[in-house]
N, C-alpha and C positions, 0 to 999 in steps of 0.2 A: 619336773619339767626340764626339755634339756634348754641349755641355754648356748648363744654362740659365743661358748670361751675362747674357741680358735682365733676367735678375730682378736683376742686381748691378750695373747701370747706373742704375737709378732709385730714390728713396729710399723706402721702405715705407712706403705710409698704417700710420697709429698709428690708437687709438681719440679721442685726442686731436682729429686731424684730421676725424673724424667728427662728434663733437663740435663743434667749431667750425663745421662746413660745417653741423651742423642746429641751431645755434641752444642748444645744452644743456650739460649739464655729464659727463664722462666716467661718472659713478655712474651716467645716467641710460643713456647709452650700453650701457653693461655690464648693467645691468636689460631692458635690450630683448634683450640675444644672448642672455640666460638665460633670458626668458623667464616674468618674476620680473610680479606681474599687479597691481604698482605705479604703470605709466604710464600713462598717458590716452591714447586709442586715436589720436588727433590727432598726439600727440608720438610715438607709436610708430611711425606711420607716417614721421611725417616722418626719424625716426632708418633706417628700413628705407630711406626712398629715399636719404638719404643713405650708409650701407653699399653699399646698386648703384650706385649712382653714380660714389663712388669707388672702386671693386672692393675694399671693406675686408675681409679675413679676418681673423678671430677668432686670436687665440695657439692655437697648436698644428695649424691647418689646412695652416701650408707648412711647418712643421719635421715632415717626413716622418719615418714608422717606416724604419731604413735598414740597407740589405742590403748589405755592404761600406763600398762608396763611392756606394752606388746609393738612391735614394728609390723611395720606391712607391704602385701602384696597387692601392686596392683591385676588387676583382671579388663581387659576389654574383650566383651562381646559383641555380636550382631545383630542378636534380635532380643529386646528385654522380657518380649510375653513367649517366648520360644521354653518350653518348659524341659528339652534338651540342655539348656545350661547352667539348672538350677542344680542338677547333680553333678554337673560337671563342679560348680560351687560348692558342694558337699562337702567331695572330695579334697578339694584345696583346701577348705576351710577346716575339714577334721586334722589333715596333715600340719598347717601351718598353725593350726593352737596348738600342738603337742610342742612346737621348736621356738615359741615364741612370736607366732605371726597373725596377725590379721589380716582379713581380704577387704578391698575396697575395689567394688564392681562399677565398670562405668559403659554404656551400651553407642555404638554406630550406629545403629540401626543402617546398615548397609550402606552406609551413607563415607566415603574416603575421603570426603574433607572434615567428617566428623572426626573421625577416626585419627586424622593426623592432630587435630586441632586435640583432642582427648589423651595419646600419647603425650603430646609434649605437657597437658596441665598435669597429668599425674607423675611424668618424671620432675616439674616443677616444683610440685608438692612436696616431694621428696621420696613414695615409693620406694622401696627398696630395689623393685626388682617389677618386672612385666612379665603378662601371660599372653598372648595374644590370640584371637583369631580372626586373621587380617582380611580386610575387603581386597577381592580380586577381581580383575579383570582384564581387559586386553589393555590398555590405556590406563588405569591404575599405575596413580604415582607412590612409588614405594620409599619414598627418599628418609621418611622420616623413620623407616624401620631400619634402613641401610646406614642412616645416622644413629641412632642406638649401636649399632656394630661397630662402629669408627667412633664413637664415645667410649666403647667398651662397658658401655652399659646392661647390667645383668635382663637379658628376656628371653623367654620361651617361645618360638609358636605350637599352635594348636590346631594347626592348618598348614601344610605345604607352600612354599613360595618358590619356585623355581629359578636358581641364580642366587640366591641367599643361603650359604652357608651359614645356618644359627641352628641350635639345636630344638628339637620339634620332638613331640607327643602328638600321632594322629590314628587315624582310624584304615584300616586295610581297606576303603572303598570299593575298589574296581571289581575286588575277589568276592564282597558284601554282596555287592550287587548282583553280578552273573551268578553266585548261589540261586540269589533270588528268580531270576528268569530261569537257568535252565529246571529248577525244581516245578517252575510252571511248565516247561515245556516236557518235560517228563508224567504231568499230569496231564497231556494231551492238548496242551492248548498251543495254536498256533497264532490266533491272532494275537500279537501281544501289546500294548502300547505303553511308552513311559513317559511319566508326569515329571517332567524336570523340573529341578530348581533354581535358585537367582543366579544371576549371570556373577554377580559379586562373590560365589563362593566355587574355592577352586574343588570343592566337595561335587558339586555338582558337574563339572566338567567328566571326573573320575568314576562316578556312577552312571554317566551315561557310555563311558568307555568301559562300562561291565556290560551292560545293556548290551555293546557291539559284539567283546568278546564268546558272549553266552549264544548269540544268533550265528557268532563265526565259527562254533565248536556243533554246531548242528546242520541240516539240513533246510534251516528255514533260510528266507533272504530277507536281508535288513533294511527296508526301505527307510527314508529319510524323515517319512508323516509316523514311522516311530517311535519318534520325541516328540514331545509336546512342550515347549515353555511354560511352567507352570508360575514357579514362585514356591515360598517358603511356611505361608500361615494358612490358616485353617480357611480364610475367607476365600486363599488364591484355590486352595482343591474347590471349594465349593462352586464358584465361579466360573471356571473353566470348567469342569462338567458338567456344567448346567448347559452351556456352551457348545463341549465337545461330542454329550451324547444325546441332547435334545432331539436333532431330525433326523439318529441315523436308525435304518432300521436292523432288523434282528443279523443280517447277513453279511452286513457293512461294519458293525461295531465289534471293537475287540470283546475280545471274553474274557482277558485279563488284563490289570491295571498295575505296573509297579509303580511307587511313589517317593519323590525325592528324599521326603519324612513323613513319622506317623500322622502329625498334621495336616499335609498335606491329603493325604489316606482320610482320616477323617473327615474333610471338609469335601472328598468326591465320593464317599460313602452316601452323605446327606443330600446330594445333589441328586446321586442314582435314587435314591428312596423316594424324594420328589417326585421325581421323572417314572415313577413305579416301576424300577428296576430291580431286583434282587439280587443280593451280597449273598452269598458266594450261586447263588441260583442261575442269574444274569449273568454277571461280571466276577470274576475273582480281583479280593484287589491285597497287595501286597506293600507295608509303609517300612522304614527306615528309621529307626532309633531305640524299638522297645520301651518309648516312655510309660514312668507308673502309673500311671491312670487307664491304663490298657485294660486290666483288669475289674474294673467297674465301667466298659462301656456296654452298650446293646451286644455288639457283636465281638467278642473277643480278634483283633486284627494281628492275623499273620506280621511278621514282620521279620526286619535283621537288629538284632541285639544288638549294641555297641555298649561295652565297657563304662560307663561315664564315669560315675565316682573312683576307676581306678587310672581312667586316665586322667582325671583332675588333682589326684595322689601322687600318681608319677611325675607330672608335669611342673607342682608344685616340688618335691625332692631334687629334681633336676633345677629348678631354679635357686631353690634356699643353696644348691651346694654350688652355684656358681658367685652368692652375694657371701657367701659367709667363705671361701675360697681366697689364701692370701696369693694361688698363682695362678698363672692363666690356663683356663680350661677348655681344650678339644671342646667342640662341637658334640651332642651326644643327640641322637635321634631313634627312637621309638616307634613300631608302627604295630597296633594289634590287632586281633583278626576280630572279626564279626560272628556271628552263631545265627543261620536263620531259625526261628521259633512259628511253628505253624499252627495255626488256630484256626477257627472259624470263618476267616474270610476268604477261603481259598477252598476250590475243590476239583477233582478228579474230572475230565471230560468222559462221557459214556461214549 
């Protein structure tokens, strides 16, 4: 197993050495990590570039919460029954036993005050280091992720935040997506409609700007009743096409459905079968993530593949090498492409 000897070769910046390197006294040092609204914006900075500079962590950031003999990573997700981030778990978790880590998962459920109130218990706890993937929105307050930055505390995201330079593991969306529609609109379908998801995830924003770009590369026009607000769990696809395709009739309804996630996919499959509609007969419907359980349901679901376990591998490497890191490290950002996989629920217009 490897172990992090790097970190016990070289002598640990102190706050002292902070201190010194900006010019101040440690009290003043320590009023800047706390955030304490005594120092003159001039000296605060100048103490923050001196913390990047020297990659100084605060007491308690590298004496990890410890599992055995094993330090660890935190992980905050969005949705805990989302079976998207249990691979995503895999992956971190296969990566960080090999170097000596443990994962401790903690969920928002889409919720931004969970979220802040969740970061700050597990850098508390001691964590070594964050994975993130942060609740977004227009009004989302980010302050406590932009506090991680200005602590110089080691974390990932997992999700794009626009205006935060940190370094990121995410998913190619936009390209994901418009795969997905024009491969339907090459199968002749014109009506098309997309099942969006929570306004909380900036994933969703980005798949519906595939949605645009795939309508703007063709001859169709992209009216605005092309989105649908859908949501993220299986209960929100089921519900809303109970909803969206209950009274329309055969001439009014699309013929094809893309969906936020497979989940989502699934829960408007079960609506259409309700409603005696026909998967891929009726409606073609198209989900987003490739979860494993794809392959044991009724209908095998089209969808777009997303990497999980190697983005949870990646994302995990990129972090262990910024905690175990005696200098400060450039931002390092990842983005991978998606594969659409077409199955069963999707078919050719005559």
């Amino acid at each position: 197993m490897q172990r992090r000897s790097v970190m016990m070769n070289k002598k640990r910046v102190t706050m002292g050495d902070v201190a010194g390197h900006a010019g101040v006294s440690k009290a003043t040092v320590s009023a800047v990590i706390n955030d304490k609204g005594t120092v003159r914006d001039t000296t605060r900075d100048r103490v923050i570039d001196a913390i990047r500079e020297l990659n100084y962590r605060a007491r308690g950031t590298r004496s990890a919460v410890c599992v055995g003999d094993r330090h660890s990573l935190g992980l905050l997700i969005k949705e805990v029954d989302n079976p998207y981030y249990s691979a995503i778990v895999s992956g971190i978790r296969a990566y960080g036993l090999e170097r000596g880590y443990a994962v401790v998962v903690a969920s928002s459920e889409g919720s931004a005050q969970s979220e802040r109130e969740q970061t700050e218990l597990l850098r508390r706890h001691g964590v070594a280091g964050l994975l993130v993937t942060p609740v977004m929105s227009s009004d989302t307050d980010l302050s406590h992720l932009f506090e991680l930055h200005r602590r110089n505390f080691p974390f990932v995201l997992l999700e794009r935040i626009r205006g935060l330079k940190a370094s990121l593991v995410d998913i190619e969306n936009v390209e994901g997506s418009r795969n997905a529609v024009e491969f339907l609109i090459e199968q002749g379908h014109k009506r098309i409609v997309h099942f969006a998801g929570p306004a909380y995830s900036m994933h969703t924003k980005e798949r519906i700007d595939g949605v645009r770009h795939a309508f703007s590369r063709s001859a169709l026009v992209f009216p605005d009743e092309a989105v649908v607000t859908v949501g993220a769990h299986l209960a929100d696809g089921y519900r809303v096409g109970l909803e969206y395709f209950r009274d329309r009739c055969a001439q009014d309804r699309p013929t094809a459905v893309t969906c936020y996630n497979d989940l989502v996919a699934f829960g408007l499959i079960r609506a259409l079968s309700e409603l005696g509609l026909g998967v891929p007969e009726d409606v073609s419907v198209v989900g987003f993530d490739n979860l494993g359980l794809i392959p044991y349901t009724g209908i095998p679901l089209t969808t777009v593949d997303v990497p999980k376990a190697e983005m949870g591998e990646l994302a995990a490497g990129m972090l262990i090498r910024r905690i175990e890191s005696q200098e400060a490290l450039p931002p390092e950002q990842l983005t991978l492409h998606g594969e659409l996989v077409v199955r069963g629920t999707t078919r050719r217009l005559d």
